[in-house]
C-alpha positions as CSV (number, residue, x, y, z in Angstrom):
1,X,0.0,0.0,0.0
2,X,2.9,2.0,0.9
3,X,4.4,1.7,-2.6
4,X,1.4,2.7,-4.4
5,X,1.1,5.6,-2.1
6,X,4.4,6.7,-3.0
7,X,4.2,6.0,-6.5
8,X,1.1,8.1,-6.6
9,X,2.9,10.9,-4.6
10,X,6.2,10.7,-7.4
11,X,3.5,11.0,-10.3
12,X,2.0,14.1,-8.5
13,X,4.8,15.9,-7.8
14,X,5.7,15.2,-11.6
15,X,2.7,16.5,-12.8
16,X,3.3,19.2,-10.7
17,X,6.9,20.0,-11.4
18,X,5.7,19.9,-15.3
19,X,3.0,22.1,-14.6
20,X,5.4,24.7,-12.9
21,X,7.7,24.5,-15.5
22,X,5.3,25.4,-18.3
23,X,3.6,28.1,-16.3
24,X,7.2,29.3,-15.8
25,X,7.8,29.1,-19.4
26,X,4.3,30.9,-19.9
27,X,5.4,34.1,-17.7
28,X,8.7,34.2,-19.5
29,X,7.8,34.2,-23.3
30,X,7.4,37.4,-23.7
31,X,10.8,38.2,-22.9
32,X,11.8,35.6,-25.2
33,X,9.6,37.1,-27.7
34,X,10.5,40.7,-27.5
35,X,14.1,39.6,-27.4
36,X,13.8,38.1,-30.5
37,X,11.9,40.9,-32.0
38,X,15.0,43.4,-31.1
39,X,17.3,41.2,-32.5
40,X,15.7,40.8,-35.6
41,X,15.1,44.4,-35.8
42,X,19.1,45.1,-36.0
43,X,19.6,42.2,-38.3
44,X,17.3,43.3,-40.8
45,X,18.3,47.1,-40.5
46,X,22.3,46.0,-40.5
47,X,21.0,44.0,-44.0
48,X,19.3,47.1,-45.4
49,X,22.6,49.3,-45.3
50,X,24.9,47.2,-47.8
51,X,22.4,45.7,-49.4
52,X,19.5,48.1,-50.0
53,X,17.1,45.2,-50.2
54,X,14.5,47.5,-49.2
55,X,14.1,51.1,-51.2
56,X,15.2,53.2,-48.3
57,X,14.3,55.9,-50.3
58,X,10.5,55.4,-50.7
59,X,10.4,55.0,-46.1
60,X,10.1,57.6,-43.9
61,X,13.1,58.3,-42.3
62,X,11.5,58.6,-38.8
63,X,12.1,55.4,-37.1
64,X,15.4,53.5,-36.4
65,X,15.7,50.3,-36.7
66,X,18.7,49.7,-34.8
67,X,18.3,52.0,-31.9
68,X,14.7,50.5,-31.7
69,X,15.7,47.3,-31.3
70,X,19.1,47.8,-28.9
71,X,16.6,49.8,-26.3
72,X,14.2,46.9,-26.9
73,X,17.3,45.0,-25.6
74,X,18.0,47.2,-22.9
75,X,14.3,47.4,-21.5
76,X,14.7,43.3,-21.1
77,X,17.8,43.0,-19.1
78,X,16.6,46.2,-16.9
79,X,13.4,43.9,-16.3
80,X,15.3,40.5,-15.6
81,X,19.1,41.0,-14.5
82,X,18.8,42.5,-11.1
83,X,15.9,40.3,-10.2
84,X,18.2,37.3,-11.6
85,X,20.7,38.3,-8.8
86,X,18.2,39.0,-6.4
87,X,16.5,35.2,-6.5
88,X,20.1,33.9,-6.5
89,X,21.5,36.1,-3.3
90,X,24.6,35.0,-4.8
91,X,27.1,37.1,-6.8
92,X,29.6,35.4,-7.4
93,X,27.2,33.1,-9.2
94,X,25.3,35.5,-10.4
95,X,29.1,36.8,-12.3
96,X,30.2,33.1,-12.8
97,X,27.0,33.0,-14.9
98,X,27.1,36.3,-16.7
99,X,30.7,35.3,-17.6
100,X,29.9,31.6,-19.0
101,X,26.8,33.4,-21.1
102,X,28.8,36.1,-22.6
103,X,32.0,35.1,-23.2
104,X,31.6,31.9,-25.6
105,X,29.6,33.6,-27.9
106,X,31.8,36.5,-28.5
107,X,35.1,34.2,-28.7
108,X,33.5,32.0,-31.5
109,X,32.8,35.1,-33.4
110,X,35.8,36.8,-33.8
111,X,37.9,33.8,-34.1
112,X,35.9,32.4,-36.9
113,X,35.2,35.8,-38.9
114,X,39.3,36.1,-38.7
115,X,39.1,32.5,-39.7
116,X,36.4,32.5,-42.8
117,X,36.1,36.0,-44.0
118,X,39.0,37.0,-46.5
119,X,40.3,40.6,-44.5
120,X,39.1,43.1,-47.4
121,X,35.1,41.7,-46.3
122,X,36.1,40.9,-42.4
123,X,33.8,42.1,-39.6
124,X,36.8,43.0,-37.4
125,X,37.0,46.7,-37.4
126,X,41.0,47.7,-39.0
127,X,42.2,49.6,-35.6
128,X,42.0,45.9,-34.0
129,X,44.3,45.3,-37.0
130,X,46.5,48.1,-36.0
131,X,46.6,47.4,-31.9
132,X,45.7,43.7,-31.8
133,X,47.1,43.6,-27.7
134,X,45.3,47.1,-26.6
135,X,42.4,45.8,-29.2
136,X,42.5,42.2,-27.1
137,X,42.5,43.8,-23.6
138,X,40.0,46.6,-23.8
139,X,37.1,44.4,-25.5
140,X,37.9,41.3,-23.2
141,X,37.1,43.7,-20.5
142,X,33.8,44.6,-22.3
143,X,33.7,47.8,-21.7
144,X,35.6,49.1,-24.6
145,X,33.1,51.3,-25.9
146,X,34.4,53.7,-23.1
147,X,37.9,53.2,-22.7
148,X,38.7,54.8,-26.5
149,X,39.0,51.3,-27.5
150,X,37.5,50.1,-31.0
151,X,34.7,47.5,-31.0
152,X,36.5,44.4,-32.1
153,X,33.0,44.0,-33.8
154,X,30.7,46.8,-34.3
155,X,27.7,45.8,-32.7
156,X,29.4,44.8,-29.2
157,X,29.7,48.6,-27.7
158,X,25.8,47.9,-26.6
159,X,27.7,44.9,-24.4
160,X,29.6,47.7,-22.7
161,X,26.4,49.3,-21.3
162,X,25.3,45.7,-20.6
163,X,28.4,45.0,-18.4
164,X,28.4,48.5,-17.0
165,X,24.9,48.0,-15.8
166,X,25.9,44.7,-13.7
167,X,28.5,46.9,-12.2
168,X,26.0,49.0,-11.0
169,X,23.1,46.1,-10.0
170,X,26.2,45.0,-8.3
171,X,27.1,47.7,-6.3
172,X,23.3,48.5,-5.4
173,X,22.9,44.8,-4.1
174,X,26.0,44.2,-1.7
175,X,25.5,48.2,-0.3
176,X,21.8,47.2,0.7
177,X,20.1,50.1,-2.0
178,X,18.9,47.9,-5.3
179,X,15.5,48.5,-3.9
180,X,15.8,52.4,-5.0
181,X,15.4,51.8,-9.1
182,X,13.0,54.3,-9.6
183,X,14.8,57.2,-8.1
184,X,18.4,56.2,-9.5
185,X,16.2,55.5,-13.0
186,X,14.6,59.4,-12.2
187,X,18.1,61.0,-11.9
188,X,19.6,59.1,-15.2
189,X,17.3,60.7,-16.7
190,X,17.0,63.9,-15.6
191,X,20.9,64.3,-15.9
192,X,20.2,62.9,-19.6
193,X,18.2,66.2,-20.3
194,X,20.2,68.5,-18.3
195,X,23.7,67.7,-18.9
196,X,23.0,65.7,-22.6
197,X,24.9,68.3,-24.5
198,X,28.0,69.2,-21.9
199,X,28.7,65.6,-20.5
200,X,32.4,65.7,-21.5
201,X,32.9,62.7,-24.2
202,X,36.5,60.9,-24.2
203,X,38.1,62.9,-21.6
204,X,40.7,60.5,-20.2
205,X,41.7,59.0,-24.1
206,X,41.4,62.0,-25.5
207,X,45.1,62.8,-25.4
208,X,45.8,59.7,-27.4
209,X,47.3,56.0,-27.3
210,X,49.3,56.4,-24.1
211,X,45.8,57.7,-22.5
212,X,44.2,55.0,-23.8
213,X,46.6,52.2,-22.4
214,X,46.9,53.7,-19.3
215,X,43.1,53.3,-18.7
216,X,42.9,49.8,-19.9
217,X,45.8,48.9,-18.0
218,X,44.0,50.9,-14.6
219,X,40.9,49.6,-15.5
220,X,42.0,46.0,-16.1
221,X,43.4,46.1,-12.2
222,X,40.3,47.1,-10.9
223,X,38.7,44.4,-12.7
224,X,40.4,41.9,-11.7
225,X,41.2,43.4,-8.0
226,X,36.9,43.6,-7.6
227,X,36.2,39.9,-9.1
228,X,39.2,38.4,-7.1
229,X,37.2,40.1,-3.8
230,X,33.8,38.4,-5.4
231,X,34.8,35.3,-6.1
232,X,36.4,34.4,-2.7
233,X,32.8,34.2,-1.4
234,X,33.5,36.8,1.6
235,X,30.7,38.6,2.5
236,X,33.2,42.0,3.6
237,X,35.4,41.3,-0.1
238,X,32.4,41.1,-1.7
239,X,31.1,44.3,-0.9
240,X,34.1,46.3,-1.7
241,X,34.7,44.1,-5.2
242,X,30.9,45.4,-5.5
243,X,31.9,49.1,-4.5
244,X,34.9,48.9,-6.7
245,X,33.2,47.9,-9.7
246,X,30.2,50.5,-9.2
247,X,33.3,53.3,-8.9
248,X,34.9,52.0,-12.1
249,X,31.4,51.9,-14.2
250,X,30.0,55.3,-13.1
251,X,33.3,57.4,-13.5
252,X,33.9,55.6,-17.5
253,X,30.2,56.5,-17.6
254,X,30.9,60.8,-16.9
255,X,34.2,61.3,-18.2
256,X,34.9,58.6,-21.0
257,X,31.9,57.8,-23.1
258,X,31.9,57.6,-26.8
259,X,28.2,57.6,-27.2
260,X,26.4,61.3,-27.5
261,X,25.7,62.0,-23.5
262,X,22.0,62.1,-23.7
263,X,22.0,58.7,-25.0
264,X,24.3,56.7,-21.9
265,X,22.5,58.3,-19.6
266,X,19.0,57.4,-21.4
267,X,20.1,54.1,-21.7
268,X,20.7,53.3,-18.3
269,X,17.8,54.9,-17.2
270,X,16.0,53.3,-19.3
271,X,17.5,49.7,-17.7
272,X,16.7,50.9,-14.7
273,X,12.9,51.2,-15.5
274,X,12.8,48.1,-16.5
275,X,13.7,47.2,-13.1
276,X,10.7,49.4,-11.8
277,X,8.7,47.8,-14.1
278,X,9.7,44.6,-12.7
279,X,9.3,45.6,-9.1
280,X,5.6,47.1,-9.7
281,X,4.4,43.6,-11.0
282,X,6.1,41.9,-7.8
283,X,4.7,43.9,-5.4
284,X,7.9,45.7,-4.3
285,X,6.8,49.0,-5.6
286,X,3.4,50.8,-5.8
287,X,1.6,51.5,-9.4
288,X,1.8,55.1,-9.2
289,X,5.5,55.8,-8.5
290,X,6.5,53.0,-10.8
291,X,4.4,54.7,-13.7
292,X,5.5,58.5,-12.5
293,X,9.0,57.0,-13.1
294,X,8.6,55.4,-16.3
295,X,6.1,57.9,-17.9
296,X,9.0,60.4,-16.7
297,X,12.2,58.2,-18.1
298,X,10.1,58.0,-21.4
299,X,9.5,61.3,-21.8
300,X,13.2,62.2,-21.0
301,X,14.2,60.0,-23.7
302,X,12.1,61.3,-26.3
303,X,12.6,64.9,-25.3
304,X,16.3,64.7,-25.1
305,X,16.2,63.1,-28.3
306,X,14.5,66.2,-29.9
307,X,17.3,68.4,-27.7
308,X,20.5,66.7,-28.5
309,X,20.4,64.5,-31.5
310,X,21.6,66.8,-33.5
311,X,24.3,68.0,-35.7
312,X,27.7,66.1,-34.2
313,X,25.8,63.9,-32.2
314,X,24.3,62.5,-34.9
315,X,27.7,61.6,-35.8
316,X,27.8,59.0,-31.9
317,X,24.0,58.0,-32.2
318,X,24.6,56.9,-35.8
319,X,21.1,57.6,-36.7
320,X,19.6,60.2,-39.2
321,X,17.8,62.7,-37.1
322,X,16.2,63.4,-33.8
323,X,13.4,62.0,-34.7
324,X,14.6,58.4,-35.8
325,X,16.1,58.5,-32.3
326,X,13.1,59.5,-30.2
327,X,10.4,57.6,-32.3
328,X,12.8,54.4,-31.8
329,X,12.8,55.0,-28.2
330,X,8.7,55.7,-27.9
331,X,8.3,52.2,-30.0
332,X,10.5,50.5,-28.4
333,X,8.7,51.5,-24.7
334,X,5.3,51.1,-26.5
335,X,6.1,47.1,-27.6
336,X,7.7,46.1,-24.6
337,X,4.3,47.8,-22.6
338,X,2.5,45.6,-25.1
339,X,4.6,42.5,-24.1
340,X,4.3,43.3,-20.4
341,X,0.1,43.2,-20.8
342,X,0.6,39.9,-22.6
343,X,2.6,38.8,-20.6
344,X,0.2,36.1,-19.3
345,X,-0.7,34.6,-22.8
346,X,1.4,32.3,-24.5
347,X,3.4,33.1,-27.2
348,X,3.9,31.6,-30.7
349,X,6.9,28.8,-30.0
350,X,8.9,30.1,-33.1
351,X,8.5,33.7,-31.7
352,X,9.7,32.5,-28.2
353,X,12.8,30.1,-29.8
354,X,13.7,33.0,-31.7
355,X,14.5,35.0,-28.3
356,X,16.3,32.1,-27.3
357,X,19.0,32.3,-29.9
358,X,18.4,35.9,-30.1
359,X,22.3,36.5,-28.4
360,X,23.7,34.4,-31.2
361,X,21.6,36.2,-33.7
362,X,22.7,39.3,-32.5
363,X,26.3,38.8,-32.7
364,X,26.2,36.4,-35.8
365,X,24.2,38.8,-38.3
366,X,27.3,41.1,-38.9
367,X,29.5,38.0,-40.1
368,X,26.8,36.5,-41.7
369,X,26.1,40.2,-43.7
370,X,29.9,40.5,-44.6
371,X,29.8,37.1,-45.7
372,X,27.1,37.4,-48.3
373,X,29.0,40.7,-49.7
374,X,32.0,38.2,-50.3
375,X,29.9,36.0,-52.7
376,X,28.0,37.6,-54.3
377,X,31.0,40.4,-54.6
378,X,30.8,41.3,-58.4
379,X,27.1,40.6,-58.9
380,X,24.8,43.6,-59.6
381,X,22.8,44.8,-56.9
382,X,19.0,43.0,-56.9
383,X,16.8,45.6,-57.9
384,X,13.3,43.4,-58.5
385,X,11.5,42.9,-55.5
386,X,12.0,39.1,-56.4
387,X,15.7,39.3,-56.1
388,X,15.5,41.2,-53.0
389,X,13.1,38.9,-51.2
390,X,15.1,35.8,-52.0
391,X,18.2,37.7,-51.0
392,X,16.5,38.6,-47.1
393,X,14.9,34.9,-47.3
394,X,18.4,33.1,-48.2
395,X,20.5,35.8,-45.7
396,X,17.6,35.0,-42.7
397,X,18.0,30.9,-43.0
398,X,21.7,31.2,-42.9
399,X,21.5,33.4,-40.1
400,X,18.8,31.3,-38.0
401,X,20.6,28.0,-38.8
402,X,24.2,29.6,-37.4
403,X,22.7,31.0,-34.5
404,X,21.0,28.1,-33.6
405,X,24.1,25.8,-34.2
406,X,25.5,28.3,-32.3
407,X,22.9,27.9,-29.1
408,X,23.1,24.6,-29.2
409,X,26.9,24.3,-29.4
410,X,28.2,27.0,-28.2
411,X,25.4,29.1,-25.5
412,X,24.0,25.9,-24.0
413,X,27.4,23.8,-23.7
414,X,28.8,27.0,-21.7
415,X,26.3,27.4,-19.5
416,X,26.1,24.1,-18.5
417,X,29.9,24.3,-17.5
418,X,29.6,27.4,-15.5
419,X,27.1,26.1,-13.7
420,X,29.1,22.7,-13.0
421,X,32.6,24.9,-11.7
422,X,30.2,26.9,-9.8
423,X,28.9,23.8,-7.9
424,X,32.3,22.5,-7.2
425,X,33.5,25.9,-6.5
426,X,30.7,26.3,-3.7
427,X,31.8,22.9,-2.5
428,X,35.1,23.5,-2.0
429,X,34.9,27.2,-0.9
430,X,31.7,27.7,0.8
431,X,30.8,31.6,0.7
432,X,29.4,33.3,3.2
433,X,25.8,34.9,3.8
434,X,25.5,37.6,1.2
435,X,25.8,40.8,2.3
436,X,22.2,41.4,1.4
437,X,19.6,38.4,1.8
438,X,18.1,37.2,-1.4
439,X,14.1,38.8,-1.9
440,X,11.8,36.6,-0.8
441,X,9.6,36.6,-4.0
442,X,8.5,33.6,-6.3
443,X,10.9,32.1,-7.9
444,X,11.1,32.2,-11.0
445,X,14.1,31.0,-13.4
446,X,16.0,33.4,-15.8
447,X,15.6,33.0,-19.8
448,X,18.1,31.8,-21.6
């Protein structure tokens, strides 16, 4: 009796287990889906530029693709990398795991675009070429974007924010204060349309190469001095790795960024109200100061667009006008909003795989572009909408079926592996109690 009992009991809990995990599934699609909406966004507009598949001049220049879809990005990880760090109480597992998911990815790329692509179509940008060592160091710190560096592949400067940004989540977390999002969100933005225009840009590089080393070289020991202090799982270390990385982010952030001002400051208050967004629909924040903050952050954004994207700045925005900036930002606000009310409704599975592979997709479309140019270098342009179509059908399979290989075989692989050193590392050097104790809200896992 006993036994059937207990089978019973496993095929409950199964059922149950199965259930959790597709509701789980079900809350998380839409981040899955709106990642792969932004990523598909800057695939197809990095396509339209040396390709002209689509007759740019015949669309109204009032909406950017790219930006669009890179705030898209940034409104996701806002939403779901504090609270990822939060459920874990952990950061040095929370790090371990940004560093196992970022890394691979961005490895395979460059080695195999210096490996397939002939070097008059590479996707390495010539100053790597030039500075291979000061090239190597600032972009394996991922924060080249504002150390004077060059992007060893165009699109990664939006992984400097990215990194930046987990300075910052960490830094809020181990000093107690990663419950204030809304007003550090308020005051990104607020400095966004004060000091937009008068932020100083490249202040440290802008001397030259020496400048430049130096600052990698400083930066680089911080780096390293603040994860060394993370990773030994001490609660006291931890907090000043935390405090050291927070100090490094904010003062590249006000004296070294190549982006137009307005636009880093918009950006990170923009991550931060995704955290608002994520604390309102937890219960940790009330409805009207989360939607004071974000009805604030949005208007900031589109208002500092109109202010500042002008003239020269166009030149660091690398969009046309002020208003392909701000109308970007406003769609990109209005389809997340749209995701966050549908949040509760599933989502078409090819939508949701797409988000999935959407970090591979992201990285991979440059390479894959570049590549195309190589064969069909010599050909006429397509000008029939025939031609075109089968050019943006044949360049979206080969993109999908790398960027899946490279989930599978790459992303997934990774991941697996950081979590397997993290459990032997917890095993052998057992960290403390965080400095902060982990929210007690429902658990939910992370996306991919």
């Amino acid at each position: 009796m006993k036994l059937i009992e207990r089978a019973s009991l496993r095929r409950t809990n199964a059922r149950g287990a199965a259930g959790g995990a597709a509701g789980a599934s079900s809350r998380l699609g839409w981040l899955d889906a709106l990642r792969g909406i932004a990523a598909l966004s800057v695939a197809v507009y990095h396509l339209a530029l040396p390709f002209v598949w689509l007759n740019a001049n015949h669309v109204p220049r009032y909406l950017d693709p790219g930006i669009f879809g890179v705030m898209l990005f940034f409104l996701v990880s806002g939403y779901i990398i504090p609270a990822s760090l939060e459920r874990r109480g952990d950061v040095r597992s929370f790090w371990a795991g940004r560093l196992f998911r970022i890394y691979p990815v961005v490895i395979v790329t460059v080695v195999l675009s210096l490996l397939v692509l002939p070097r008059e179509h590479t996707v390495i940008q010539g100053w790597a070429f030039d500075h291979p060592l000061l090239t190597l160091a600032g972009n394996g710190l991922m924060v080249q974007d504002m150390m004077g560096v060059t992007n060893v592949v165009g699109v990664m400067w939006t992984l400097t924010y990215e990194m930046v940004f987990y300075y910052f989540v960490t830094t809020l977390f181990v000093r107690g204060w990663h419950r204030h999002s809304a007003p550090i969100s308020i005051g990104f933005a607020a400095a966004a349309l004060v000091l937009g225009a008068w932020l100083p840009l490249g202040t440290i590089t802008g001397s030259g190469l020496p400048a430049t080393r130096n600052l990698v070289a400083a930066a680089g020991i911080v780096v390293v001095a603040a994860m060394v202090c993370i990773f030994t799982g001490r609660a006291d270390l931890t907090r000043w790795g935390g405090t050291l990385l927070g100090g490094l982010g904010l003062t590249l952030i006000l004296l070294n960024g190549r982006a137009a001002a307005f636009e880093t400051l918009i950006i990170f208050a923009t991550m931060f109200a995704g955290t608002v967004l994520y604390r309102l629909e937890h219960g940790q924040l009330d409805k009207v100061p989360a939607l004071i903050c974000c009805g604030f952050v949005l208007t900031a954004g589109v208002v500092s667009g109109y202010l500042y994207n002008r003239g020269t700045a166009l030149w660091h925005t690398w969009s046309e006008s002020w208003k392909a900036f701000s109308c970007a930002y406003l769609a990109a606000w209005a389809v997340f909003a749209v995701g966050m009310l549908l949040r509760h409704k599933r989502f078409p599975r090819w939508l949701s795989w797409l988000g999935t592979v959407s970090y591979s997709v992201y990285l991979l479309h440059n390479p894959v572009i570049h590549g195309m140019e190589w064969l069909l270098e010599g050909h006429e342009p397509f000008e029939s909408w025939q031609g075109r179509g089968a050019q943006f059908l044949a360049f979206m399979a080969a993109l999908l079926l790398i960027s899946h290989l490279s989930y599978r075989l790459v992303e997934i692989p990774f991941q697996n592996l950081g979590r397997t050193v993290m459990t032997a590392v917890n095993r052998r050097f057992p960290r403390e109690l965080p400095p902060v104790a982990a929210d007690p809200v429902r658990a939910e896992p992370t996306t991919a």
